[in-house]
N, C-alpha and C positions, 0 to 999 in steps of 0.2 A: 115859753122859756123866759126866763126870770132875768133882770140886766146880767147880773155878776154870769149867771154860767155863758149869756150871751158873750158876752166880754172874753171871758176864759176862752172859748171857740174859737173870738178873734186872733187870740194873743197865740194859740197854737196852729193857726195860720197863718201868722207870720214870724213865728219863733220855731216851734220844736212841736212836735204833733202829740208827746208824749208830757207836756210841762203842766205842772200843777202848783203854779206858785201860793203863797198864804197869802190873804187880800193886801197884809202894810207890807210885802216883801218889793223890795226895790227891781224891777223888771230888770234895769239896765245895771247897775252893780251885779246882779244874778248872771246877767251873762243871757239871759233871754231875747232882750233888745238890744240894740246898739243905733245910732243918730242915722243909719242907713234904713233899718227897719221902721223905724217911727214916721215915717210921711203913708208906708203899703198898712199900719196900724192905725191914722187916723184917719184914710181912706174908705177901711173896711169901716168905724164906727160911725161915720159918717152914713156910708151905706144904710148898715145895721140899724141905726139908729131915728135913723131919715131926718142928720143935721148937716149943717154945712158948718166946720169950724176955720175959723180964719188962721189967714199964714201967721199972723201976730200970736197964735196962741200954740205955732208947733215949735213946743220948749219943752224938751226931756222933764224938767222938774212938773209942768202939768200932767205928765204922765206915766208917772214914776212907778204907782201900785195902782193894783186893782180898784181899791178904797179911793186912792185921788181922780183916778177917772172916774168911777161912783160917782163921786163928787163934783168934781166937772160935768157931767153929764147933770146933774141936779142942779145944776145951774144956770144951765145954755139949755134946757128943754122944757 
């Protein structure tokens, strides 16, 4: 399984089982996430991912779209 559809998986186990957002689509303006879901979202990628991301970096704006987490992840691994 390829990051982005890994991610996707995440994001619809903790949002909506049915969501298919486009990679620059803002998670949390969509209605997908909100500042409650985002700690069980970087949980899972953390999991997923086999990273540890620190409390300093759960800030909605790092985790906005698919593409910024991409990115994030291309950074911290």
């Amino acid at each position: 399984m390829d990051k982005r559809a890994k991610l996707l998986e995440i994001i619809r186990q903790v949002s909506n089982p049915d969501a298919n957002p486009q990679p620059d689509e803002s998670l949390f303006e969509s209605g997908l996430l909100d500042s409650f879901a985002l700690p069980d979202m970087v949980t899972a990628i953390e999991a997923g991912f086999g990273i540890k991301i620190p409390d300093s970096d759960l800030n909605p704006r790092k985790f906005d779209s698919i593409e910024r987490i991409e990115s994030y992840l291309e950074d911290h691994t």
